[in-house]
KEKE-3310 file (N, C-alpha, C; in steps of 0.2 Angstrom, whole numbers, plus 5000, padded with zeros to 4 digits):
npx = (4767:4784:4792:4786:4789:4801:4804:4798:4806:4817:4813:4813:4826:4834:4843:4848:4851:4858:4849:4835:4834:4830:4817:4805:4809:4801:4791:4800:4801:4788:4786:4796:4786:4776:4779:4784:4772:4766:4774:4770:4756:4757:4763:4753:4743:4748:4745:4732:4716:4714:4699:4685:4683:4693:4700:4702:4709:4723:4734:4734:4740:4747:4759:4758:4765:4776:4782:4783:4792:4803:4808:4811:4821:4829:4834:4840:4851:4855:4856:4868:4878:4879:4883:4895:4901:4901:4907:4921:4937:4935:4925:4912:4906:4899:4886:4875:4858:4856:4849:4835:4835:4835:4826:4815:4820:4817:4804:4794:4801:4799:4787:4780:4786:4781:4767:4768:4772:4761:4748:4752:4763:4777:4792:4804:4802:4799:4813:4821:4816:4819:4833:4830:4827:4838:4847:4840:4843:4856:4858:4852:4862:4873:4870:4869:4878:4896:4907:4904:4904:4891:4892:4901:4891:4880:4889:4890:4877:4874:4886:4879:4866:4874:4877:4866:4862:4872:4868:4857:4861:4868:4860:4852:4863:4863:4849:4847:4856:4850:4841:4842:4848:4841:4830:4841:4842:4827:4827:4835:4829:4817:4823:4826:4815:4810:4818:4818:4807:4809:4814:4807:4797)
npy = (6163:6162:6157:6156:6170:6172:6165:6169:6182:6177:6171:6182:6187:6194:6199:6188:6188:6175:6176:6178:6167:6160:6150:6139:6122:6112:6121:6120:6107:6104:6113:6104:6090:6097:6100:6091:6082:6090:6087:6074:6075:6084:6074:6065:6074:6078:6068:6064:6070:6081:6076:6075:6061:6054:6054:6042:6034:6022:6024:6039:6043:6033:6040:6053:6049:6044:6055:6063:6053:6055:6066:6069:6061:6068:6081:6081:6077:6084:6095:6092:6091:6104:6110:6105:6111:6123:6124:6121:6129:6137:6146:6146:6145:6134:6134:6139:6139:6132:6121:6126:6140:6133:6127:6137:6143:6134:6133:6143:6141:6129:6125:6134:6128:6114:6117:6124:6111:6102:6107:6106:6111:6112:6103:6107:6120:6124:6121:6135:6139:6130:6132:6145:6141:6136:6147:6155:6148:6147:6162:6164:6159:6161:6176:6174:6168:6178:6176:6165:6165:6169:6160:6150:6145:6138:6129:6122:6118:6113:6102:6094:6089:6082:6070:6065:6060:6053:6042:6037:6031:6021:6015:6009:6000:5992:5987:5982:5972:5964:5959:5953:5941:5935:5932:5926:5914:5911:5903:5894:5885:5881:5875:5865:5857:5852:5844:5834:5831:5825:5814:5805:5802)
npz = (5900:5905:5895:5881:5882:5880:5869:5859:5858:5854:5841:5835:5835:5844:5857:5871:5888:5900:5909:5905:5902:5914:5918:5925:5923:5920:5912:5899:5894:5893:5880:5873:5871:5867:5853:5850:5850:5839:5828:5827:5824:5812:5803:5801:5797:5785:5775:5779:5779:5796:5804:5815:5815:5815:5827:5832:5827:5825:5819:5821:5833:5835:5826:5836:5847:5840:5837:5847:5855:5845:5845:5859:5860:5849:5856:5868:5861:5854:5863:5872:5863:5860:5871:5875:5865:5866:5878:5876:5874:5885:5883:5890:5905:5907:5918:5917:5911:5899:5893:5894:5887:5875:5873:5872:5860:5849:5851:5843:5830:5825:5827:5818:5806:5807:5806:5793:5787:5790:5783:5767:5763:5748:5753:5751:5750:5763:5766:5769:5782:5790:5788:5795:5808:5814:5814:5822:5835:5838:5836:5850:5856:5854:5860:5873:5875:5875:5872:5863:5844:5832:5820:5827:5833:5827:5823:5831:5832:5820:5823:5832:5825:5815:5823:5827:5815:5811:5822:5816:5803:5809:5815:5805:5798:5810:5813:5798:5795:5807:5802:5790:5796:5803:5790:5784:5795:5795:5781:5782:5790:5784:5774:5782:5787:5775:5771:5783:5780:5768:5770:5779:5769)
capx = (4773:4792:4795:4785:4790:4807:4804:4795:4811:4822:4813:4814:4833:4834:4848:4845:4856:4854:4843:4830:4830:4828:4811:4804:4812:4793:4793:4807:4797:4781:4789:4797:4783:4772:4785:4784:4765:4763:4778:4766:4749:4759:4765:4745:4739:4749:4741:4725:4714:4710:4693:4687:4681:4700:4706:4701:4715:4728:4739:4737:4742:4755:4762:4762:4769:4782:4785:4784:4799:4809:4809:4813:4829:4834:4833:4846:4858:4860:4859:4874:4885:4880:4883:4901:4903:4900:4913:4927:4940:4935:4919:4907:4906:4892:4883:4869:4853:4856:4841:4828:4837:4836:4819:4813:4822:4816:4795:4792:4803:4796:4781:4779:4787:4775:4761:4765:4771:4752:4745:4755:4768:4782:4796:4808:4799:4802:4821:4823:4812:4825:4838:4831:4828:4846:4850:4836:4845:4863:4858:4852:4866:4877:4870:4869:4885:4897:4915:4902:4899:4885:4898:4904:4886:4880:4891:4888:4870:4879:4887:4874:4864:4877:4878:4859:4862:4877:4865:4851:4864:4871:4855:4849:4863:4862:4842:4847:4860:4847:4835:4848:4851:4833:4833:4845:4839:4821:4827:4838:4825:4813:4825:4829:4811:4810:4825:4814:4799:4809:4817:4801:4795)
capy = (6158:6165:6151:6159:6176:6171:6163:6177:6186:6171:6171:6190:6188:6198:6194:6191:6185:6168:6179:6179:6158:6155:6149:6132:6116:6109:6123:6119:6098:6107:6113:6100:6087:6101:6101:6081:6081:6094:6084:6068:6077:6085:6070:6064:6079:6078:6062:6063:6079:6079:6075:6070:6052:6052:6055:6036:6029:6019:6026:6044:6039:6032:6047:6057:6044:6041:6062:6065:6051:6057:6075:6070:6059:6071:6088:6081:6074:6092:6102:6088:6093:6112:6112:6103:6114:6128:6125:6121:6137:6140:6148:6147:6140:6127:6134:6142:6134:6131:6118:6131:6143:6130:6124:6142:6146:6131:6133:6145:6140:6122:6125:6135:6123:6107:6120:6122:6105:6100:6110:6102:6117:6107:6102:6114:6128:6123:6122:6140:6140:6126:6134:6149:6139:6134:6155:6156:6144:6152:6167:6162:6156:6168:6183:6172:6168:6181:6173:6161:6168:6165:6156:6147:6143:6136:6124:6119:6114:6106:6096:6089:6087:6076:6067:6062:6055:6046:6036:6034:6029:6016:6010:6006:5996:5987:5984:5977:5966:5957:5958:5947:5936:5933:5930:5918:5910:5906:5900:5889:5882:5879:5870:5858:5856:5849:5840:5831:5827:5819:5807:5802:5800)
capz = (5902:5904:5889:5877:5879:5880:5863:5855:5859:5851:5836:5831:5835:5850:5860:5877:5893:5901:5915:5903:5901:5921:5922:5928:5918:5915:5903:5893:5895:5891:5873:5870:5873:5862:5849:5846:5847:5834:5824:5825:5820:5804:5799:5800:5792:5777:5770:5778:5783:5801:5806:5822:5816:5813:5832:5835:5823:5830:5817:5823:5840:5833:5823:5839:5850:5836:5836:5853:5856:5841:5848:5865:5859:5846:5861:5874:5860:5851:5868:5875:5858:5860:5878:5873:5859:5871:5883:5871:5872:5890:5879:5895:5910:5909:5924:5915:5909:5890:5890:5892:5881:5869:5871:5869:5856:5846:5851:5837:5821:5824:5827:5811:5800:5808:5804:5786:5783:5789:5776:5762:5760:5746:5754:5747:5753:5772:5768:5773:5788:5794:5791:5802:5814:5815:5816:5828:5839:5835:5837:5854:5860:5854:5864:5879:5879:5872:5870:5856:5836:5828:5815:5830:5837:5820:5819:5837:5833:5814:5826:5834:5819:5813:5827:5825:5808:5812:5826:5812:5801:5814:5817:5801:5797:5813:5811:5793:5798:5811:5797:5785:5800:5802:5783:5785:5799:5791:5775:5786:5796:5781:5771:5786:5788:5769:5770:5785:5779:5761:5774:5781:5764)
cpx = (4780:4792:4793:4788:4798:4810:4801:4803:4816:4820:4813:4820:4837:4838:4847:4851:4855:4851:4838:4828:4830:4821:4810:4808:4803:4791:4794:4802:4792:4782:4792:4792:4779:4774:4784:4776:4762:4765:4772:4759:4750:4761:4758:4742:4740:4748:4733:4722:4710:4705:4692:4685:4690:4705:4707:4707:4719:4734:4741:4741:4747:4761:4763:4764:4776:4788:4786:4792:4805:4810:4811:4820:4832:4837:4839:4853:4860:4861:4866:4880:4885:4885:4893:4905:4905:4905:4919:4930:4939:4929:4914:4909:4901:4887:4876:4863:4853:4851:4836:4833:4835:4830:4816:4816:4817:4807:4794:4793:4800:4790:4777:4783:4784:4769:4762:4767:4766:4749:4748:4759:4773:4789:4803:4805:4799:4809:4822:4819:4817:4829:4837:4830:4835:4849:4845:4841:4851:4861:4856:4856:4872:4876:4870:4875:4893:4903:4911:4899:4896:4887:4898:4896:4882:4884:4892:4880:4871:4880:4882:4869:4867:4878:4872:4858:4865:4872:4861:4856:4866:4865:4852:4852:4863:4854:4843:4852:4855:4843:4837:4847:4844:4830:4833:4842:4830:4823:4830:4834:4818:4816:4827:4823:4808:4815:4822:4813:4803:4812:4812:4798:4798)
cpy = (6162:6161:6154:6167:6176:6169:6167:6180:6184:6171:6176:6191:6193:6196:6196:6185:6178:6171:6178:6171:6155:6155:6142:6126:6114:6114:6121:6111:6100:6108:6108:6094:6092:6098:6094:6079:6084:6091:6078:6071:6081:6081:6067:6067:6080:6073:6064:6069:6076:6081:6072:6065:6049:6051:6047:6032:6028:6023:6034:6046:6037:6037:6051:6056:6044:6051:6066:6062:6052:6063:6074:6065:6062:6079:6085:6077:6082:6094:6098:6092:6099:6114:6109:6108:6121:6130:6125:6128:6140:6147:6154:6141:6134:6129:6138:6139:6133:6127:6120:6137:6139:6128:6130:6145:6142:6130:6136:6144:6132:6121:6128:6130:6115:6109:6119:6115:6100:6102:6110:6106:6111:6108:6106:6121:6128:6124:6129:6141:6134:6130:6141:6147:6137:6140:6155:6156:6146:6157:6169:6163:6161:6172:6180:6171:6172:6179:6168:6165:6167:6160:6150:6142:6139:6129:6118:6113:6110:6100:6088:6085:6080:6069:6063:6056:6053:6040:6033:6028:6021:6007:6007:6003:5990:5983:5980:5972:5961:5956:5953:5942:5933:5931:5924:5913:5905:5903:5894:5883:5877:5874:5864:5855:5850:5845:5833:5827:5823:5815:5805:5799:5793)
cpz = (5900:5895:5882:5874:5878:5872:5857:5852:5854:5844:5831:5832:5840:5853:5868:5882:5895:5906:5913:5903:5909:5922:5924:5924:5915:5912:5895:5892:5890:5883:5871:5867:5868:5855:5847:5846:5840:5827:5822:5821:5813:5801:5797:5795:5786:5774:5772:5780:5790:5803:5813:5823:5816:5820:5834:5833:5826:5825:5817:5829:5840:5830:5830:5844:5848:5838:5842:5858:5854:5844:5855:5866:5855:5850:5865:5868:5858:5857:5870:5869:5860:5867:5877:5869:5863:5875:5882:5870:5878:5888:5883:5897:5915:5914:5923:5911:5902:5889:5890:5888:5873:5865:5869:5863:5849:5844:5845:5831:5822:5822:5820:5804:5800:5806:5796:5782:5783:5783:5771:5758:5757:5750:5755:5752:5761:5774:5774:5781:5794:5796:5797:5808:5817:5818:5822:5836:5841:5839:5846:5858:5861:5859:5870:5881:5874:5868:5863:5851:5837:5823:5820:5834:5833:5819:5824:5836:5826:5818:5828:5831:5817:5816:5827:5821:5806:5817:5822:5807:5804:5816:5814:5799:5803:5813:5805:5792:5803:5805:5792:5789:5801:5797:5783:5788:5797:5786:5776:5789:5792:5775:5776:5788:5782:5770:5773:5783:5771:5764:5776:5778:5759)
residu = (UNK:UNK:UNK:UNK:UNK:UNK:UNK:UNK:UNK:UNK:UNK:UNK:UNK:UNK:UNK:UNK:UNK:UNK:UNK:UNK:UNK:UNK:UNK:UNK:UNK:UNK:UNK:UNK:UNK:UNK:UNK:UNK:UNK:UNK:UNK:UNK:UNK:UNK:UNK:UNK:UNK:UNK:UNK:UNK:UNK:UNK:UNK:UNK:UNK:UNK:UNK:UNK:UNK:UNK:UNK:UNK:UNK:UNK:UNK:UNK:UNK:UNK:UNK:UNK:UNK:UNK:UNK:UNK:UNK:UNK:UNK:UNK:UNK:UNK:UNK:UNK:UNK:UNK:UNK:UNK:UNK:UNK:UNK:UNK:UNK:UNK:UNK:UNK:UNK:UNK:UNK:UNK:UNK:UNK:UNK:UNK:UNK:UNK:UNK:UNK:UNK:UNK:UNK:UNK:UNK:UNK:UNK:UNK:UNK:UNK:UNK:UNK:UNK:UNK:UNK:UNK:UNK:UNK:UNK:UNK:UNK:UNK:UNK:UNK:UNK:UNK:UNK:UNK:UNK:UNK:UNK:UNK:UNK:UNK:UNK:UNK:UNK:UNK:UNK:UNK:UNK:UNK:UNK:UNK:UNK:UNK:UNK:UNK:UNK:UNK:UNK:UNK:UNK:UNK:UNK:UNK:UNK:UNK:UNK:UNK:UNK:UNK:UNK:UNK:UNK:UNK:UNK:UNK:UNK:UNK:UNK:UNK:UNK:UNK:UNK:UNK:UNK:UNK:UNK:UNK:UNK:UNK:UNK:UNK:UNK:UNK:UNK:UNK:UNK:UNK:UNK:UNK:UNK:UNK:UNK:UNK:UNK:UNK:UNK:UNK:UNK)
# end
């Protein structure tokens, strides 16, 4: 598959034109959709060891539903900042496929840190393996598009990062605001219920 070799190329730091990221889009699908199943079965694996009395569980099923969705809303918000980030300064001219750039850049450093963080590598010991995926991605983008650092390309996919965990952010206090309000509401509803029953009594 172009996407592979493409990513091969991306993860040894290779710099390569957008020529080499024209292949099919279900590809770029294909790695993404990898990418959040592998996300789910790592998150599985480091509690329990996978056996295949274990594929039955509703809660592995869940995990890779859960990592399949998160990896397919956190991929189009970064590529959207990058691709923003990208244009900014008359940089590039948007007309080159940066979503498969980005999904092949991203196959191999992900995939090697969902592999060790199955097999129960400490938390720490991953950090750097982020951060090269960060460079991977950069460094990517960089040689694809020449007018963009790696400094400048770097801070494009920060962006996007940030952007992420400003929504999570966003969203945890709006889920714990209804969660108050629903709170409320039972406690309301259970004191008017007692209040009732001592008038009938």
């Amino acid at each position: 598959m172009d996407v592979i070799r493409a990513g091969v190329s991306a993860f040894l730091l290779r710099e390569q034109p957008f020529e080499r990221f024209r292949f099919s889009r279900w590809q770029s699908r294909f790695v993404i959709t990898l990418l959040g199943v592998l996300q789910g079965l790592a998150m599985h694996m480091r509690v329990h060891a996978l056996k295949a009395s274990d594929l039955a569980l509703p809660t592995l099923w869940g995990k890779v539903i859960f990592g399949v969705l998160s990896t397919w809303v956190a991929f189009p918000i970064i590529h959207r900042a990058c691709r923003w980030w990208l244009m900014r300064g008359e940089r590039w001219d948007g007309k080159d496929d940066l979503f498969n750039l980005m999904a092949a850049s991203w196959l191999l450093p992900f995939a090697l840190l969902y592999g060790l963080y199955a097999l129960g590598v400490a938390g720490t010991l991953l950090v750097p393996i982020l951060i090269y995926a960060i460079w991977v991605n950069a460094n990517a983008m960089s040689g694809a598009v020449p007018k963009a650092s790696l400094g400048y390309s770097i801070a494009g996919i920060v962006n996007g990062l940030a952007l992420i965990y400003a929504l999570l952010f966003g969203l945890a206090i709006v889920l714990a605001f209804i969660k108050l309000v629903l709170h409320s509401g039972g406690r309301c509803l259970l004191r008017h219920a007692e209040s009732s029953r001592c008038r009938q009594n």
